[in-house]
C-alpha positions, 0 to 999 in steps of 0.5 A: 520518545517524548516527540511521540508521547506528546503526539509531535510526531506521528507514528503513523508513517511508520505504520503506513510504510508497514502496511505498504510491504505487507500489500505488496505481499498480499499482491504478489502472493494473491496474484502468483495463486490465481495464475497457478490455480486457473484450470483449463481451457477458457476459464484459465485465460481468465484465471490468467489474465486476473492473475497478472493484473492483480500481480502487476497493477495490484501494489500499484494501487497499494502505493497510490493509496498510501502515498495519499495517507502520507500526502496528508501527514505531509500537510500537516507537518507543513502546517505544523512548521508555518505555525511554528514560525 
């Protein structure tokens, strides 16, 4: 506890790994909604077609950017420990 009250360790990863999950979520349930809401004829490859990508590249692209929030906790805690030595 007293690692956090004096900020030597971040709660921020937690939080990012939480927002992570709640992405992919939104991903998936986004996509799902999109596929099975396309009406018709042209318009439902479209609706289709989105609906995939958003379900398939969608928590890619979630991942890849939280992966690049914690690349930058990562140097810290890096710098942190060479500092220390």
């Amino acid at each position: 506890m007293h690692e956090y009250l004096t900020f030597r360790r971040f709660i921020t990863p937690v939080v990012i790994q939480a927002i992570f999950w709640l992405g992919v979520a939104v991903c998936v349930i986004r996509g799902i909604t999109m596929i099975a809401a396309s009406p018709g004829a042209f318009g439902g490859a479209i609706g289709i077609v989105g609906g995939l990508i958003v379900l398939f590249v969608g928590p890619i692209a979630v991942r890849v950017i939280c992966e690049l929030i914690m690349a930058i906790f990562r140097i810290h805690e890096a710098l942190v420990k060479e500092e220390d030595r």
